[in-house]
Short mmCIF file of the C-alpha atoms (twelve columns), coordinates in Angstrom:
data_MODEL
# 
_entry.id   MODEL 
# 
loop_
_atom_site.group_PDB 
_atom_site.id 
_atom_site.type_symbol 
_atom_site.label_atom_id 
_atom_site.label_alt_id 
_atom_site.label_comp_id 
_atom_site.label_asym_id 
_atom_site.label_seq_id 
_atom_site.Cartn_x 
_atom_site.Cartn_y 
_atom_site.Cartn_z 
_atom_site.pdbx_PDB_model_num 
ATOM 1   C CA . UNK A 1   9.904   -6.075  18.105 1 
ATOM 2   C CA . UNK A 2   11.561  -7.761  15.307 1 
ATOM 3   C CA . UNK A 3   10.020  -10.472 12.957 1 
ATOM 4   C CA . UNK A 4   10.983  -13.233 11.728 1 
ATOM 5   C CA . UNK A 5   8.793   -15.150 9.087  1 
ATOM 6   C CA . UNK A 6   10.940  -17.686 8.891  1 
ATOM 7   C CA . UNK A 7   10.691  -18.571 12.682 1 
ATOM 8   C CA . UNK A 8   7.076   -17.943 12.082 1 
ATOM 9   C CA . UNK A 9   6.716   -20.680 9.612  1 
ATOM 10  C CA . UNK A 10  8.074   -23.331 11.937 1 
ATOM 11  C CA . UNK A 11  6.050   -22.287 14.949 1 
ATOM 12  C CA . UNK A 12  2.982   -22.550 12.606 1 
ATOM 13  C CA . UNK A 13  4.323   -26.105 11.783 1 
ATOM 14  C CA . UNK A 14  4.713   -27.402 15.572 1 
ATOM 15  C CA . UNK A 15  1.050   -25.680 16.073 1 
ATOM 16  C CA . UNK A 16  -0.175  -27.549 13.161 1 
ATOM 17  C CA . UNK A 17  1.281   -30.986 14.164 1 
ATOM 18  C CA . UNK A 18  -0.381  -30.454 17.781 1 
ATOM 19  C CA . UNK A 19  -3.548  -30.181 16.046 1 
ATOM 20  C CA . UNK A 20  -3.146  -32.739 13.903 1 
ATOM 21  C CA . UNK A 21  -2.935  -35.479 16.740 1 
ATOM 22  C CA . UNK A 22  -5.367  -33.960 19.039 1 
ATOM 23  C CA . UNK A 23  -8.348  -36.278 18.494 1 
ATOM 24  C CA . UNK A 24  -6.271  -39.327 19.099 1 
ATOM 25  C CA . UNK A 25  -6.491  -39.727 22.265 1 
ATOM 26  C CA . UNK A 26  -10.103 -40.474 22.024 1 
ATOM 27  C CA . UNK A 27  -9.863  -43.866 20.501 1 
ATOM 28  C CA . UNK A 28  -7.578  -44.448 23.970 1 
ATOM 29  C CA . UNK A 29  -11.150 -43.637 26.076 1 
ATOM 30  C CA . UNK A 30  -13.108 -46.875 27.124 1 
ATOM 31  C CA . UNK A 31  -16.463 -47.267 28.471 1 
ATOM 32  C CA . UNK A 32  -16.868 -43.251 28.041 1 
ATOM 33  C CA . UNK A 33  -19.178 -41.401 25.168 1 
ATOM 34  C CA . UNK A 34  -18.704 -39.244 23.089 1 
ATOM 35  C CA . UNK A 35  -20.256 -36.852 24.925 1 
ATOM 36  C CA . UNK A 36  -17.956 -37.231 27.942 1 
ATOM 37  C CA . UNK A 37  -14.592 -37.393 26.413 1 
ATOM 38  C CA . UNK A 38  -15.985 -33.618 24.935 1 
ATOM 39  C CA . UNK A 39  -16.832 -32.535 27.946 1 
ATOM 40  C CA . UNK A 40  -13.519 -33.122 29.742 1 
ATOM 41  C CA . UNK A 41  -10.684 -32.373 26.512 1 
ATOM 42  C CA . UNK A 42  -13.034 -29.011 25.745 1 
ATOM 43  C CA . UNK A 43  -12.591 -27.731 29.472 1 
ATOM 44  C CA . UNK A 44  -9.049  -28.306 28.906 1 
ATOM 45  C CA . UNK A 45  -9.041  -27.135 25.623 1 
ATOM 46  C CA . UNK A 46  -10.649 -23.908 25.730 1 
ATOM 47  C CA . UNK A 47  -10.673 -22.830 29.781 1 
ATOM 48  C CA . UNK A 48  -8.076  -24.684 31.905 1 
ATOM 49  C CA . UNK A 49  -4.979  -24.336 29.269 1 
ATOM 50  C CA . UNK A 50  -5.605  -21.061 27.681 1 
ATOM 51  C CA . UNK A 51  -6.363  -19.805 31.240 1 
ATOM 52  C CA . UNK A 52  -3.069  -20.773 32.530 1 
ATOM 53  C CA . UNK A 53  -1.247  -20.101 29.511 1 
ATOM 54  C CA . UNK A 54  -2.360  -16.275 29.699 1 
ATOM 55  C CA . UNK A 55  -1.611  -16.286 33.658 1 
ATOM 56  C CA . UNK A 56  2.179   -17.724 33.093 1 
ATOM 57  C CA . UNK A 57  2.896   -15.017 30.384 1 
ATOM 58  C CA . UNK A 58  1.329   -12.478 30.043 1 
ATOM 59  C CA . UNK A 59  2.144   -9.733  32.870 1 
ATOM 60  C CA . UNK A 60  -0.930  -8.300  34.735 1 
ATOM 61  C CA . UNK A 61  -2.954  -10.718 33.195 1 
ATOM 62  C CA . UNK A 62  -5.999  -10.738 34.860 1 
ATOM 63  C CA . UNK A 63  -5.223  -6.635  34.827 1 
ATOM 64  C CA . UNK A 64  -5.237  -6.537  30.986 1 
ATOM 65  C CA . UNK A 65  -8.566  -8.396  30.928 1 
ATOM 66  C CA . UNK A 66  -10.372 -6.336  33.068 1 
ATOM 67  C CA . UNK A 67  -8.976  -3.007  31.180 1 
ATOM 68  C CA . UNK A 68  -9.849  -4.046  27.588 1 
ATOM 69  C CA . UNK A 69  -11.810 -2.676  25.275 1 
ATOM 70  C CA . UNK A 70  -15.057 -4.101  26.009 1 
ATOM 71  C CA . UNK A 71  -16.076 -4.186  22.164 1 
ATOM 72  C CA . UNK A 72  -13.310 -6.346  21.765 1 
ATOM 73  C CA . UNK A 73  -13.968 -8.525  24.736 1 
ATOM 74  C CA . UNK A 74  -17.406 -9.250  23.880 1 
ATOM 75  C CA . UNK A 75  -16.746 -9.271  20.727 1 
ATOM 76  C CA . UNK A 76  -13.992 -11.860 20.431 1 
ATOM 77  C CA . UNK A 77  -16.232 -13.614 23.130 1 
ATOM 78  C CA . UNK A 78  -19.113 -14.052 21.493 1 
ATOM 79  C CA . UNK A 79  -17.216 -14.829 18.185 1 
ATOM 80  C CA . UNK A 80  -15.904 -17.863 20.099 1 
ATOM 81  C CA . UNK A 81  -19.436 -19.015 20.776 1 
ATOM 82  C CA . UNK A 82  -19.995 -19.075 17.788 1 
ATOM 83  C CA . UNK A 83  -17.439 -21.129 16.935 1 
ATOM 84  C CA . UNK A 84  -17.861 -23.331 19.946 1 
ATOM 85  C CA . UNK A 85  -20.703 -24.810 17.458 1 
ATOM 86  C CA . UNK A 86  -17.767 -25.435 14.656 1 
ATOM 87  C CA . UNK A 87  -16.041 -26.912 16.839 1 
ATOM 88  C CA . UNK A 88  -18.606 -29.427 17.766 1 
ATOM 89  C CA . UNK A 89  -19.915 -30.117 14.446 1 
ATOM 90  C CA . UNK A 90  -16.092 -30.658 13.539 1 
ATOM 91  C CA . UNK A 91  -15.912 -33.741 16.167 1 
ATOM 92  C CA . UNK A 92  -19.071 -34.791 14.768 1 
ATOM 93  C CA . UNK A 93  -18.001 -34.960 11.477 1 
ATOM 94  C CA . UNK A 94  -15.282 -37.086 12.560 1 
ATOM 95  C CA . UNK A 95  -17.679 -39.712 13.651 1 
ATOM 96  C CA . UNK A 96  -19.323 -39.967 10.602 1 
ATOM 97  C CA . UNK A 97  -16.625 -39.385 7.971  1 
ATOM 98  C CA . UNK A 98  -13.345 -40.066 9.563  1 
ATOM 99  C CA . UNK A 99  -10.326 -37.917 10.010 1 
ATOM 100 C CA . UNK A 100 -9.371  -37.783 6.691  1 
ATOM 101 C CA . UNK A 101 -12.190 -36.243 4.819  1 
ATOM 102 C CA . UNK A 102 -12.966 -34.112 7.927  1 
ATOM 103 C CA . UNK A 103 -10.088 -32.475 8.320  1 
ATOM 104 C CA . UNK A 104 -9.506  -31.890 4.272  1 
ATOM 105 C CA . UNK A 105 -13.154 -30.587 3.826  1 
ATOM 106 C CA . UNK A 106 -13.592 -29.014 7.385  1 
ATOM 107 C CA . UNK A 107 -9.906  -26.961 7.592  1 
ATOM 108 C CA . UNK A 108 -9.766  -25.898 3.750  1 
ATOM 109 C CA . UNK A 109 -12.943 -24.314 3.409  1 
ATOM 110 C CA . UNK A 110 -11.673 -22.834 7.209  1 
ATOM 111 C CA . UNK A 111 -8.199  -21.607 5.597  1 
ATOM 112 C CA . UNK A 112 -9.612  -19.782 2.577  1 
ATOM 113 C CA . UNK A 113 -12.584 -17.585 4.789  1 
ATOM 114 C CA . UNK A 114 -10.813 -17.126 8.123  1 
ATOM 115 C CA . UNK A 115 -7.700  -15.660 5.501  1 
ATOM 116 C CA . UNK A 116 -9.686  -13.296 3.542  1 
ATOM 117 C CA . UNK A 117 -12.743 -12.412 5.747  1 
ATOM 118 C CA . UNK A 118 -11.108 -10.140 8.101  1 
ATOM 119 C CA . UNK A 119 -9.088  -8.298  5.457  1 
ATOM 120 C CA . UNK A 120 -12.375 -7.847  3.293  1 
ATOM 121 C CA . UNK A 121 -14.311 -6.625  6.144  1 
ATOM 122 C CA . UNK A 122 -11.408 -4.369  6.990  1 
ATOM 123 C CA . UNK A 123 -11.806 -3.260  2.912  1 
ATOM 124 C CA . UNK A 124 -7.855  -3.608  2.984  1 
ATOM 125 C CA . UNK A 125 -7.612  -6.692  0.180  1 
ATOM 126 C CA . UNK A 126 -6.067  -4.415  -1.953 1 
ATOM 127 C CA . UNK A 127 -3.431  -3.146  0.858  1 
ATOM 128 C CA . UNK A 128 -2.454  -6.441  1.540  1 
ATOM 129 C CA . UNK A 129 -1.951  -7.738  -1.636 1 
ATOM 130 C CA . UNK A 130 0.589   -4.819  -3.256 1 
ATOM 131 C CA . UNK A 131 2.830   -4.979  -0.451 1 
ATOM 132 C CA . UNK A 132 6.541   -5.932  -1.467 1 
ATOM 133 C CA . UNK A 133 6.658   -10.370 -1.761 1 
ATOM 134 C CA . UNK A 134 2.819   -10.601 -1.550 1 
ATOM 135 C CA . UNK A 135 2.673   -11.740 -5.071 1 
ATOM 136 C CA . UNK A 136 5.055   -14.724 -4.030 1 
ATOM 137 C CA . UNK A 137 2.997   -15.140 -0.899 1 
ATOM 138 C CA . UNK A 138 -0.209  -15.106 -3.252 1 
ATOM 139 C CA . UNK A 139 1.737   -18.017 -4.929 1 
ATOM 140 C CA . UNK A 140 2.092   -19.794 -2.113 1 
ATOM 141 C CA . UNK A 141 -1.182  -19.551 -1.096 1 
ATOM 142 C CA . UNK A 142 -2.775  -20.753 -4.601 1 
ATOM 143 C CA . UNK A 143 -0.543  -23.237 -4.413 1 
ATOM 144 C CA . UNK A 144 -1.470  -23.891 -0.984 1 
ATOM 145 C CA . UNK A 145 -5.724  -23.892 -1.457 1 
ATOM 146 C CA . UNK A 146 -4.689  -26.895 -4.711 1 
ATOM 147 C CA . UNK A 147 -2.661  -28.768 -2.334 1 
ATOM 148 C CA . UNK A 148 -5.135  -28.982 0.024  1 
ATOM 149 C CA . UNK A 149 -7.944  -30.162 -2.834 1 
ATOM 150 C CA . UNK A 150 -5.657  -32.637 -3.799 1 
ATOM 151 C CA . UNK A 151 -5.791  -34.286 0.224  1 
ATOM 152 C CA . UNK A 152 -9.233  -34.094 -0.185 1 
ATOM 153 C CA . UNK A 153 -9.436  -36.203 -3.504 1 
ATOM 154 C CA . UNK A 154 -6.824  -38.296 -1.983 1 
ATOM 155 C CA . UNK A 155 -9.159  -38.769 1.295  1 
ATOM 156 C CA . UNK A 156 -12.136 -39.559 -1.097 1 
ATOM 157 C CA . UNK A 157 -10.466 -42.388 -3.121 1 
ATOM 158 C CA . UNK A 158 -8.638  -43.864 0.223  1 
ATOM 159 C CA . UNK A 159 -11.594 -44.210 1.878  1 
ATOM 160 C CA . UNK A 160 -13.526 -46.094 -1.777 1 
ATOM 161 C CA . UNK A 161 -10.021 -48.491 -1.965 1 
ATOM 162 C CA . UNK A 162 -10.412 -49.701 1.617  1 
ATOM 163 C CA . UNK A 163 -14.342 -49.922 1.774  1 
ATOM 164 C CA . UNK A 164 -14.010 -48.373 4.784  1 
ATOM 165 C CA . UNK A 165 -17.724 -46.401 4.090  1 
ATOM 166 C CA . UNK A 166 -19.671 -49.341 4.125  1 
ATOM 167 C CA . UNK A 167 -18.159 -51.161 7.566  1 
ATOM 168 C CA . UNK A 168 -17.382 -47.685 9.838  1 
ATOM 169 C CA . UNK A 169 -20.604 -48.453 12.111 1 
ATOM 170 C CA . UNK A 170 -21.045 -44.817 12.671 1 
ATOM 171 C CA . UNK A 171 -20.945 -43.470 8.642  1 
ATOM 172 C CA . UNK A 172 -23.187 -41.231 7.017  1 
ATOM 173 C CA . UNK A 173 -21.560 -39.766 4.568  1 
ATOM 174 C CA . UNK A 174 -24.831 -36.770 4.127  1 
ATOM 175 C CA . UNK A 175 -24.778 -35.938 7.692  1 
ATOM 176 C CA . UNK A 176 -20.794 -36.317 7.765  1 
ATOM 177 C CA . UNK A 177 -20.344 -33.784 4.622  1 
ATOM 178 C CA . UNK A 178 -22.968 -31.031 5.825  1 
ATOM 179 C CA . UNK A 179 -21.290 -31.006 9.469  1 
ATOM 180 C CA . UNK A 180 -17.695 -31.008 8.238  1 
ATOM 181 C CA . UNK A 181 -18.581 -27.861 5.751  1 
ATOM 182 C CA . UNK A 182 -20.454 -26.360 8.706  1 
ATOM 183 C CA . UNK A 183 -17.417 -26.563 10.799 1 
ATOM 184 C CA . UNK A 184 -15.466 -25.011 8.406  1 
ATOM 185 C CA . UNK A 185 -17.245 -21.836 7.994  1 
ATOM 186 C CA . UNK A 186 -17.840 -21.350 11.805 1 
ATOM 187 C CA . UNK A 187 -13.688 -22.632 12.693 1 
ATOM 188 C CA . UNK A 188 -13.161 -19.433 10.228 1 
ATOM 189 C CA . UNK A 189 -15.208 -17.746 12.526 1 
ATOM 190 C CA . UNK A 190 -12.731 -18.488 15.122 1 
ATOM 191 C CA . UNK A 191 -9.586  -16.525 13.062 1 
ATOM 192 C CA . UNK A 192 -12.598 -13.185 12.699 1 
ATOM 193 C CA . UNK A 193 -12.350 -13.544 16.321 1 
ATOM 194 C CA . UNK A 194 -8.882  -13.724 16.888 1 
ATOM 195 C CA . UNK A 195 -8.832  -10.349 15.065 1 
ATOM 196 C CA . UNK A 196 -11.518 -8.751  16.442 1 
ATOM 197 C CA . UNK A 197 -9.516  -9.540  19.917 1 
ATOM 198 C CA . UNK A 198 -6.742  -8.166  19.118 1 
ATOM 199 C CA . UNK A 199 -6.966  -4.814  21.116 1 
ATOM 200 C CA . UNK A 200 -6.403  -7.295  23.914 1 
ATOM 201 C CA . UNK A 201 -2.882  -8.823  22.856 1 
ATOM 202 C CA . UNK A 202 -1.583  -4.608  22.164 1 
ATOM 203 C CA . UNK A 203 -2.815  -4.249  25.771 1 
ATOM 204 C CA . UNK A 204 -0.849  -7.405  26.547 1 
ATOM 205 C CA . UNK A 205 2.173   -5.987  24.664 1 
ATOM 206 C CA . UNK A 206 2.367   -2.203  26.456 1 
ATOM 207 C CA . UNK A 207 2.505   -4.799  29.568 1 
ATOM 208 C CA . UNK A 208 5.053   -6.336  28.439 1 
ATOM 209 C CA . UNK A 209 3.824   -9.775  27.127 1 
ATOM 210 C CA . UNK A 210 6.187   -9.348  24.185 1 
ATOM 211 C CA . UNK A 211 5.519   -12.963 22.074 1 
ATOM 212 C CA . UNK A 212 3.378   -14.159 24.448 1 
ATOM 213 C CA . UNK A 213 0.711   -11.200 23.584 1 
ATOM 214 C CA . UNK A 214 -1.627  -13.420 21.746 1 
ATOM 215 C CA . UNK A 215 -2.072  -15.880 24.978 1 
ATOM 216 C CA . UNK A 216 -4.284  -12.767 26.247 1 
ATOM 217 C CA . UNK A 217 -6.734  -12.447 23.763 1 
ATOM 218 C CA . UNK A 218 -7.057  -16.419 23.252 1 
ATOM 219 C CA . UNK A 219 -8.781  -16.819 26.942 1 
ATOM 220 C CA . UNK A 220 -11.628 -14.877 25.746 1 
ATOM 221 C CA . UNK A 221 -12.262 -16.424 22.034 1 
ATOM 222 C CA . UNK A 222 -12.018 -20.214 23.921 1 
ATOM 223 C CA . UNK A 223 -13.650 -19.543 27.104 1 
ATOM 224 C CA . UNK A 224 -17.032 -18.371 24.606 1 
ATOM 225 C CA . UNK A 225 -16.732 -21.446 22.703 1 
ATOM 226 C CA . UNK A 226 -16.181 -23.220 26.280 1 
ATOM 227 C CA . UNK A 227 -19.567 -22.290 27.308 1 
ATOM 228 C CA . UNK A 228 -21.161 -23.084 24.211 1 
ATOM 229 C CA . UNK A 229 -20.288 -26.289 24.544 1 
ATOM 230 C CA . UNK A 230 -20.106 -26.974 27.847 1 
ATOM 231 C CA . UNK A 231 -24.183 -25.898 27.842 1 
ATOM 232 C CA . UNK A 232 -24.827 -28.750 24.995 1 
ATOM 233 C CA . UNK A 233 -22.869 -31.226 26.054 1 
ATOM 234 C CA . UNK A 234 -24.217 -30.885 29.512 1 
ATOM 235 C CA . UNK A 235 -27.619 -30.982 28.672 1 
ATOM 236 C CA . UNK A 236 -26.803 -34.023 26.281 1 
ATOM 237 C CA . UNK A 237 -25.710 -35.767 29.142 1 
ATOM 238 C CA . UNK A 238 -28.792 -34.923 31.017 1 
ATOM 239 C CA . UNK A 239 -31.072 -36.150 27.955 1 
ATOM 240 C CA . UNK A 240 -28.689 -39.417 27.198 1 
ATOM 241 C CA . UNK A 241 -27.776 -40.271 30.760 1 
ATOM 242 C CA . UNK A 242 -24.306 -40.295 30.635 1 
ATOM 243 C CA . UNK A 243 -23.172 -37.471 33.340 1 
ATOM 244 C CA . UNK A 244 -23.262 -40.367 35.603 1 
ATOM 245 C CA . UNK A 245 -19.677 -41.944 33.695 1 
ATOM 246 C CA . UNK A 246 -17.806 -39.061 35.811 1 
ATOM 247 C CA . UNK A 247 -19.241 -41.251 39.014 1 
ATOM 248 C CA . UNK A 248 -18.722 -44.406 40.836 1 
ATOM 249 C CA . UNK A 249 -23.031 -45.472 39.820 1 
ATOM 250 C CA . UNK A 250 -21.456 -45.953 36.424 1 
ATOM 251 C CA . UNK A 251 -20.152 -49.301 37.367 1 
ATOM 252 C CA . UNK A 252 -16.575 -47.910 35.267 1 
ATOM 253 C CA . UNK A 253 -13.303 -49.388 37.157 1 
ATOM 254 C CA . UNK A 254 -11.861 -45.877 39.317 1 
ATOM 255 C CA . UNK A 255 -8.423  -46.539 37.982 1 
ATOM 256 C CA . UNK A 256 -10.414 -46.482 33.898 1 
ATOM 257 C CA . UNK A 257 -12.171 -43.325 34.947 1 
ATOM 258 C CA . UNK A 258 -8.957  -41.859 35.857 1 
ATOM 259 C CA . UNK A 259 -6.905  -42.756 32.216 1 
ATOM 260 C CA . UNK A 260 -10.148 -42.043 30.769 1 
ATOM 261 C CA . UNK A 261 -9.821  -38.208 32.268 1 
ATOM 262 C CA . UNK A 262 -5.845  -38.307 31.429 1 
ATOM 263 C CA . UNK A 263 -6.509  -38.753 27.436 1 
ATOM 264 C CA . UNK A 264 -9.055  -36.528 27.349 1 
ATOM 265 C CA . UNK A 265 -6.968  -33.705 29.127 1 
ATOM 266 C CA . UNK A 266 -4.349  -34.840 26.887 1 
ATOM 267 C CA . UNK A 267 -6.422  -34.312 23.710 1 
ATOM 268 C CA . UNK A 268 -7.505  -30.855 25.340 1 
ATOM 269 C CA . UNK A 269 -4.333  -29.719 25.363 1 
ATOM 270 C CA . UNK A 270 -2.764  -30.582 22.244 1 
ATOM 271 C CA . UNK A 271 -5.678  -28.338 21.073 1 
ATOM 272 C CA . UNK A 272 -4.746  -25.459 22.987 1 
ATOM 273 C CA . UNK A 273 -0.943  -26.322 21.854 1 
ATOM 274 C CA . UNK A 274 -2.194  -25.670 18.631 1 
ATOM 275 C CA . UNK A 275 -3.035  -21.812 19.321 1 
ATOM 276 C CA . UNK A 276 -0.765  -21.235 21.753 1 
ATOM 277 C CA . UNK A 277 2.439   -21.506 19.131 1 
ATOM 278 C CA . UNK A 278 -0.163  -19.713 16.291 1 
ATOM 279 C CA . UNK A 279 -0.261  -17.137 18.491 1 
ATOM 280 C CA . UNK A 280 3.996   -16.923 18.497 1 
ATOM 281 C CA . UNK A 281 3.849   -17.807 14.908 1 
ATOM 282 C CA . UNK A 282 1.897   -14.955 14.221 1 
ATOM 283 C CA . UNK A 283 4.004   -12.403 16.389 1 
ATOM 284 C CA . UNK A 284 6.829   -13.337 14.265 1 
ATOM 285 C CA . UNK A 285 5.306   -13.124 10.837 1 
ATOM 286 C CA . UNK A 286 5.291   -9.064  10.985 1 
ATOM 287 C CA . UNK A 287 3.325   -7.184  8.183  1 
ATOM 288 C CA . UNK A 288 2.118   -10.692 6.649  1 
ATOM 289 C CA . UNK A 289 0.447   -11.633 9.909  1 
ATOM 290 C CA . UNK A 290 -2.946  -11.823 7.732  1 
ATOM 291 C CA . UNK A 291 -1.516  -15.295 6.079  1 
ATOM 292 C CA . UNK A 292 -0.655  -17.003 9.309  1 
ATOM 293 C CA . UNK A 293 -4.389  -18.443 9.181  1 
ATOM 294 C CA . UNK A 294 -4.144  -19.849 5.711  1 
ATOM 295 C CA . UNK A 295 -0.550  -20.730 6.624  1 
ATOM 296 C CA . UNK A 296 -1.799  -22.920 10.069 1 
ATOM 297 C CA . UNK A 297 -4.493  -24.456 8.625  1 
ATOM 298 C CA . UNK A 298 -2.351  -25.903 5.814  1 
ATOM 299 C CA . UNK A 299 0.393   -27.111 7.756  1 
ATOM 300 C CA . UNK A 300 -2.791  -28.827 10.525 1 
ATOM 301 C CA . UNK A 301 -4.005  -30.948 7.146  1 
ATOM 302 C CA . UNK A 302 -0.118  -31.474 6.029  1 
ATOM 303 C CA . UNK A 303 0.739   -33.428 9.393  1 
ATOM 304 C CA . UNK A 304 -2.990  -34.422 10.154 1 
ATOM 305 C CA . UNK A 305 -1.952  -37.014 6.605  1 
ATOM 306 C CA . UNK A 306 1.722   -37.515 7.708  1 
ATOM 307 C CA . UNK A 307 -0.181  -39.282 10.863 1 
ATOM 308 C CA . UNK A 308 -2.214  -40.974 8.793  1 
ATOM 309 C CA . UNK A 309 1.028   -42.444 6.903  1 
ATOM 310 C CA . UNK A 310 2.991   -42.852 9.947  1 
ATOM 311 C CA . UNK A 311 -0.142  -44.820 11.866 1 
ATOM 312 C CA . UNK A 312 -0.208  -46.892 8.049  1 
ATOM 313 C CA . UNK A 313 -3.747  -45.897 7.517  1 
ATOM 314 C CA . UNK A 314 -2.540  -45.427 3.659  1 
ATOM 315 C CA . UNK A 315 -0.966  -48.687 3.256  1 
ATOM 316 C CA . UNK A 316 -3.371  -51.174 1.460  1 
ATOM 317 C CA . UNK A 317 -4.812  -48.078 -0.866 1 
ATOM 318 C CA . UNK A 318 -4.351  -47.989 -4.601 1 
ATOM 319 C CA . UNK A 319 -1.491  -46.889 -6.150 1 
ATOM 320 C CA . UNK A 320 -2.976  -44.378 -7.830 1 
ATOM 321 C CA . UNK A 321 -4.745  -42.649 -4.981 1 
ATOM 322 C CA . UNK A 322 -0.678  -43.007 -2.364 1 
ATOM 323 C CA . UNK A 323 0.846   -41.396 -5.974 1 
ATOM 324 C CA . UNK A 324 -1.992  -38.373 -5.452 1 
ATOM 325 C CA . UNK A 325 -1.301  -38.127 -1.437 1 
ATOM 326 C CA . UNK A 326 2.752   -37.708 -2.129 1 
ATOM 327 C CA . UNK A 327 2.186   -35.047 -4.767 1 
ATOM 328 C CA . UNK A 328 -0.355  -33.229 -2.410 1 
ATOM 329 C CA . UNK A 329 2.284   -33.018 0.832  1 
ATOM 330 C CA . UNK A 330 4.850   -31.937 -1.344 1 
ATOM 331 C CA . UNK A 331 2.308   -29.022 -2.923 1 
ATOM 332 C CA . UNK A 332 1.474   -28.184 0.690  1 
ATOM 333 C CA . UNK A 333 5.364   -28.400 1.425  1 
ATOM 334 C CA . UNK A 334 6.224   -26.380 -1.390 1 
ATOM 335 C CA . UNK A 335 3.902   -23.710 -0.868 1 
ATOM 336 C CA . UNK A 336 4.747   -23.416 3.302  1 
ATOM 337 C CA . UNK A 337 8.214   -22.972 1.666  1 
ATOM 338 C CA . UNK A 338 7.211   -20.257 -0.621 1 
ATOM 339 C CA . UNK A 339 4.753   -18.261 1.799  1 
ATOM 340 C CA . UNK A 340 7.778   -18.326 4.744  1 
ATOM 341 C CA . UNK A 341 10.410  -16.635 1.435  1 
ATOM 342 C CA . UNK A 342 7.662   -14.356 0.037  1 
ATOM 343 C CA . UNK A 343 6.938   -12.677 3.718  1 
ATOM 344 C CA . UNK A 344 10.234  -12.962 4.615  1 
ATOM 345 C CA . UNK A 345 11.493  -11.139 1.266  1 
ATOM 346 C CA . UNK A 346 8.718   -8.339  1.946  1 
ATOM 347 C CA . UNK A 347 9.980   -7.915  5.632  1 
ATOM 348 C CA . UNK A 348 13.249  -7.241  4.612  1 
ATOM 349 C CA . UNK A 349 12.205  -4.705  2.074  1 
ATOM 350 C CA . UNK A 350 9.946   -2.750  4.246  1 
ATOM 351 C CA . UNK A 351 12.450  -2.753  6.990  1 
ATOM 352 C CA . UNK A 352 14.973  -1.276  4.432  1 
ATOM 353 C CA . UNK A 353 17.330  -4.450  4.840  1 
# 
């Protein structure tokens, strides 16, 4: 199969900006929790989607599950789990800190350990890193990882120019930090089991899945964080009393219920949109398939602020901290730019080209 980083790139963009908007759809939800909208956007997110994602195209689908390596299956399984607590901690976070700082703090620390965690544990750092254009990928991703601080300082001083900590009813900035750092080591977790699943997508391929290989292994990684979180949140529920919101007793209008289950289906599967065109993405990007982490995660904080701009969250801040934002999307710009040439320069010179 031949690569193409440069397609890559772009299919790690559109993944990104899927992310990026994902949560929206929540502030659509009335007269539902928290704890409801989860329930409903994480079965779509991480069962229904990826579930019928894998059953479009991947060939023998349900025939390439049941022959995989079972280390791999349980392993990328459990690894999910595991991130299934990321994940909540992530939407958490979000209550308590906003978007902004979430998503900054949360995805970079996520970028930096689900890129160099599987290659260290694989001991092949050095392997990676002496291959023809990896020094101009290293640039990128430097460049990338300083681009990234620079949203986060950015975040910081938009949210002290609008006051915006002291009237968000829902702010703790303690609880807000811990959870969005927690749910950036455990979303890296999510990449280490993306890797460790991979047996499944070369079973996919010999099937014939050809781009689509990555849909096969996904099911297993979301449908362990599905039960993680379908467990909590259900139990939650229980404890809060708020199961009774998907029912009539809840005195909510049938016809609010029902757009109430549309956005949160919606948000679900912008989610699984996100992983769905990694998983081409990272097809295409050949022998530099170990930067497509680093790579997603950077373009997810580069649109997760263009949204911000567009939905003129930026607009009363100080000139100072809009002046730090524009230089910190064209860093992360920049350095998408010079990852896509520096794999794309190594491809051609280890195909011979």
């Amino acid at each position: 199969m031949n690569s193409n980083p440069i397609l890559g790139t772009l299919l790690h963009a559109v993944g990104g900006a899927s992310a990026s908007t994902c949560y929206l759809p929540n502030h659509k939800t009335k007269q539902w929790s928290w704890g409801t909208f989860w329930l409903v956007q994480a079965f779509f997110a991480w069962l229904l989607m990826p579930l019928l994602l894998g059953w479009f195209t991947v060939p023998h689908f349900f025939e390439v599950l049941i022959q995989a390596p079972k280390d791999a299956f349980w392993g990328a399984f459990l690894l999910g789990g595991i991130y299934g607590f990321g994940g909540m901690s992530f939407g958490y976070a979000i209550r308590n800190i906003g978007y902004s700082l979430t998503y900054t703090i949360g995805i970079g620390i996520s970028a930096v350990l689900g890129t160099l965690t599987p290659i260290i544990l694989r001991g092949q750092v050095a392997e990676y890193f002496t291959r023809p254009g990896s020094d101009i990928v290293l640039i990128g991703m430097v460049l990338s990882v300083i681009g990234v601080s620079l949203c986060g300082v950015a975040g910081f001083k938009k949210e002290r120019d609008l006051g915006e900590l002291k009237d968000t009813a829902h702010f703790n900035m303690k609880a807000g930090l811990l959870l969005a750092i927690i749910a950036g080591f455990l979303s890296a977790v999510f990449n280490i089991s993306l890797e460790v699943g991979q047996p499944i997508s070369d079973l996919a391929a010999d099937y014939g899945a050809g781009n689509f290989e990555g849909n096969a292994k996904m099911i297993v990684s979301t449908s362990g964080c599905f039960v993680v979180n379908l467990v909590w949140f259900v139990i939650l529920g229980i404890k809060e009393k708020t199961l009774k919101e998907f029912t009539n007793s809840s005195g909510i209008a049938v016809n609010q219920r029902f757009k109430n289950m549309l956005w949160s289906a919606l948000a679900g599967t912008l989610w699984c949109g996100q992983f769905f065109f990694y998983g081409l993405g990272h097809v295409q990007m050949g022998n530099f398939q170990f930067i497509s982490w680093v790579l997603h995660m950077s373009m997810l904080i580069f649109f997760s602020y263009i949204v911000g701009l567009l939905m003129k969250e930026w607009k009363q801040v100080s000139r100072p901290t809009y002046f730090i934002l524009i230089v910190a999307l064209l860093i992360l710009f920049i350095s998408s730019v010079i990852i896509s040439y520096g794999s794309y320069y190594g491809e051609q010179i280890l195909a011979g080209k």
